[in-house]
C-alpha positions in Angstrom: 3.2 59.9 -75.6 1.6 57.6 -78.0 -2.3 57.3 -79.0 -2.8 53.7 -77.3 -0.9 55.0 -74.2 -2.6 58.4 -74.0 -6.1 56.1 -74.3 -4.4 54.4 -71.3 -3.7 57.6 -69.3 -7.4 58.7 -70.4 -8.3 55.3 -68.8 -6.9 55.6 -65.8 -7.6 59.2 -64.7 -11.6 57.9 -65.3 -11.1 54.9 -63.0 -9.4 57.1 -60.6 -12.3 59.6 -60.8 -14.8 56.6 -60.4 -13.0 55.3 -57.5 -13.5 58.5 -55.9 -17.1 58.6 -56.5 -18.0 55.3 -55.3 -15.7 56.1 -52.0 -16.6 59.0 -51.3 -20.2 59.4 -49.2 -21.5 60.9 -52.5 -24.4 58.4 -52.7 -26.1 55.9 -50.9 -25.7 52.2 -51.4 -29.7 52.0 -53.1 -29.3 54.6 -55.0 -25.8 52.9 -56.9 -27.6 49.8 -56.4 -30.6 51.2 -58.4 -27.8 52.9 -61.1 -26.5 49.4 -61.2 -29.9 47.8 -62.0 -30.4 50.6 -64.5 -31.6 49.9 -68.3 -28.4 50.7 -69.3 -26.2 48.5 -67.2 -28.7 45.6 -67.4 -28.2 45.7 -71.0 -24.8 45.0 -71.1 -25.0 42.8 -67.6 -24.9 39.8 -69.4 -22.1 40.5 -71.6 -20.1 42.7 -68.4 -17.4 39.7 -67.6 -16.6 39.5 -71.3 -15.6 42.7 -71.6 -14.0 43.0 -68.1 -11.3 39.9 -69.3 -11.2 41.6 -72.4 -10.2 45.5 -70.8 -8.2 43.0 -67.9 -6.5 41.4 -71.3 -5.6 44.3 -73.0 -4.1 46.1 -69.8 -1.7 43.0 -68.8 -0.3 43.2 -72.6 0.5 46.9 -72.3 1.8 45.9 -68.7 3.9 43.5 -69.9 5.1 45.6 -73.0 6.2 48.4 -70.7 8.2 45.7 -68.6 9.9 44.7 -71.5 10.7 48.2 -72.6 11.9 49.2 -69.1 14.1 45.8 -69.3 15.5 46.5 -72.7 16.5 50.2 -72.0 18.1 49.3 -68.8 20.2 46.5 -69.5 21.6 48.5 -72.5 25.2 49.8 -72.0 25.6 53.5 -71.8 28.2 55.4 -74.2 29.4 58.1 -71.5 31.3 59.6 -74.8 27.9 60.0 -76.8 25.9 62.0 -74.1 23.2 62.5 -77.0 22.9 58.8 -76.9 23.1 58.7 -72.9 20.2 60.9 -73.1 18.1 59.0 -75.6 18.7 56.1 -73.5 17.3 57.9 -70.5 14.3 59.8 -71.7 12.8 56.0 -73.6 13.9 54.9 -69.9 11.5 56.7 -68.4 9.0 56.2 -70.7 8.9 52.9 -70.2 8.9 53.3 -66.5 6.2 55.7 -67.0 4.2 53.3 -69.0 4.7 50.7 -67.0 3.2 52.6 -63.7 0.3 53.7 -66.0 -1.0 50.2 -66.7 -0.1 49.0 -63.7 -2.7 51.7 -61.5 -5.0 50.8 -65.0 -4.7 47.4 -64.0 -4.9 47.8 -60.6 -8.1 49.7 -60.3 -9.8 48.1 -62.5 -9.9 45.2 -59.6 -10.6 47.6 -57.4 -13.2 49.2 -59.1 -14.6 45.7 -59.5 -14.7 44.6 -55.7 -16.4 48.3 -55.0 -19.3 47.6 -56.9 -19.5 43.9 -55.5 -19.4 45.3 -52.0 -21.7 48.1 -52.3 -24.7 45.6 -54.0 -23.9 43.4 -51.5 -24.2 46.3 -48.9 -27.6 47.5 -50.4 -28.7 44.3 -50.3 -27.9 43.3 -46.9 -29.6 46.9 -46.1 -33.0 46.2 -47.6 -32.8 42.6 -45.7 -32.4 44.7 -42.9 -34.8 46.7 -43.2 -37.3 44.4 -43.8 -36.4 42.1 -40.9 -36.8 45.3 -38.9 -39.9 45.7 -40.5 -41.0 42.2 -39.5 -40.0 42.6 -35.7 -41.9 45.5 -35.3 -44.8 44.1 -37.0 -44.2 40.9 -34.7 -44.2 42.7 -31.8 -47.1 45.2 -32.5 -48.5 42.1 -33.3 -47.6 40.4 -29.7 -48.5 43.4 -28.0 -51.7 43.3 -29.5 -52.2 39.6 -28.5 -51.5 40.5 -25.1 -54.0 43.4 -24.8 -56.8 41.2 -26.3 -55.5 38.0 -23.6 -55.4 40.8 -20.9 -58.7 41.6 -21.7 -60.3 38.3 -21.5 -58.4 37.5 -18.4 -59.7 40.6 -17.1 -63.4 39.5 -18.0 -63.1 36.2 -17.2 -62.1 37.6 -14.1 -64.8 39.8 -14.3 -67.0 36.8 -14.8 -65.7 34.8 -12.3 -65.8 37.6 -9.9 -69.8 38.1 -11.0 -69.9 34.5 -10.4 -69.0 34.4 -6.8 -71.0 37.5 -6.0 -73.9 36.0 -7.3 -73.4 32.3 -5.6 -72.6 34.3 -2.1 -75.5 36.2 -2.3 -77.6 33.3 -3.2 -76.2 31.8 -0.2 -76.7 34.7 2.0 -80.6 34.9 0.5 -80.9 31.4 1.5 -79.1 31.8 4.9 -81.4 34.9 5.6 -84.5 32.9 4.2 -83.5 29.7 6.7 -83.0 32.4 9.3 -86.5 33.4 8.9 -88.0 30.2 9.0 -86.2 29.2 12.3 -87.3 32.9 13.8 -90.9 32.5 12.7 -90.2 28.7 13.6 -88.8 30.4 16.9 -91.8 31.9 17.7 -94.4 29.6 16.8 -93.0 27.3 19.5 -92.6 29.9 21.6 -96.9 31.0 21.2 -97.1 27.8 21.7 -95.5 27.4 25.1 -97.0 30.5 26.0 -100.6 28.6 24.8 -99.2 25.5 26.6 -98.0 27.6 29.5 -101.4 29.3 30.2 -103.6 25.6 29.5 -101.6 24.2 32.4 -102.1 27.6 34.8 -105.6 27.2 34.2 -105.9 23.7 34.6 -104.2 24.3 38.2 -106.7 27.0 38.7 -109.1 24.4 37.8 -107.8 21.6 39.9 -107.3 23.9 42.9 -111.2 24.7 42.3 -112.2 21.3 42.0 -110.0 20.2 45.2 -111.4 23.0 47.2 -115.2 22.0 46.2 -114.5 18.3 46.8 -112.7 19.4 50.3 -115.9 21.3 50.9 -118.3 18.3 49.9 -116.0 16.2 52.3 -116.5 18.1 55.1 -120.1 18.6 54.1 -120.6 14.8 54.1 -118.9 14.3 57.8 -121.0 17.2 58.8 -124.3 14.8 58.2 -122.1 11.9 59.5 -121.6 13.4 62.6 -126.1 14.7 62.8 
């Protein structure tokens, strides 16, 4: 095998070893996100699609090379007589074919390598958005929960309050109820001495008048006494 193909080969058993560490559950999408946003990688962010055409380039020539190759050795006619010659044919054959299947995977995980990286960013990304929406919800809703509290609390002393309120106004009532009460009683009673006072003038003025009527029936007689002399 030649230099610039064993560079190839070389190549491509690194992409297949990096394919397998960025499918395998080896890390987690922050932490290659984080590698990603690394001095190192940031450094050469800006000049990263320049070199991927170029690598992308340079694979599609050695593509195309080895499908020429693989075109030109088989379209050749083979001497059965010569079996040397047969056997030439063969073994540059499979180089080519070889070759070809080399910088084809090269080629092909290159892309793939490409779209991993995309898709775990965009997975660490869409984690920490996650996260922090989860974040906010459960700051929102410690924060609703709190509301609550604090509006069950003034509903529960402004129903307190209100509550204080009534009690108060009912017992202001019943003060004034029981104060009304007492003024009718003593009210009550006054007219009652009073009836009692009225009760016992009029007894004694019938005592009276039955004492004057019986002194005035005796001065009657009295007088018809001397009448009659």
């Amino acid at each position: 095998m030649s230099l610039q193909w064993t560079l190839i080969a070389t190549f491509l058993y690194l992409e297949i070893a990096v394919v397998l560490l960025l499918v395998l559950p080896i890390a987690s999408p922050k932490r290659w996100q984080r590698f990603f946003r690394s001095k190192f990688l940031q450094s050469l962010r800006n000049q990263a699609s320049i070199y991927f055409l170029v690598l992308l380039a340079i694979l599609v020539l050695f593509l195309l090379d080895a499908i020429r190759e693989m075109k030109k050795y088989s379209s050749t006619e083979q001497d059965h007589a010569h079996l040397d010659a047969e056997m030439q044919g063969n073994m540059r054959l499979f180089r080519a074919q070889r070759n070809f299947y080399i910088s084809g995977f090269a080629l092909f995980l290159s892309l793939v390598i490409r779209r991993l990286v995309i898709l775990i960013s965009d997975q660490a990304v869409l984690l920490a958005n996650s996260e922090a929406s989860m974040r906010q919800a459960q700051s929102a809703t410690t924060t609703a929960k709190s509301l609550l509290s604090q509006k069950g609390e003034t509903a529960q002393n402004d129903s307190n309050e209100a509550h204080d309120k009534i009690v108060s106004e009912l017992k202001s009532q019943l003060l004034k109820v029981s104060n009304e009460k007492t003024e009718l009683k003593n009210e009550l009673n006054k007219e009652k001495k009073d009836k009692e006072a009225l009760k016992s003038q009029a007894e004694s003025l019938t005592k009276e008048y039955d004492r004057l009527s019986n002194e005035f029936s005796k001065l009657q007689a009295a007088g018809g006494d001397k009448k009659s002399d």
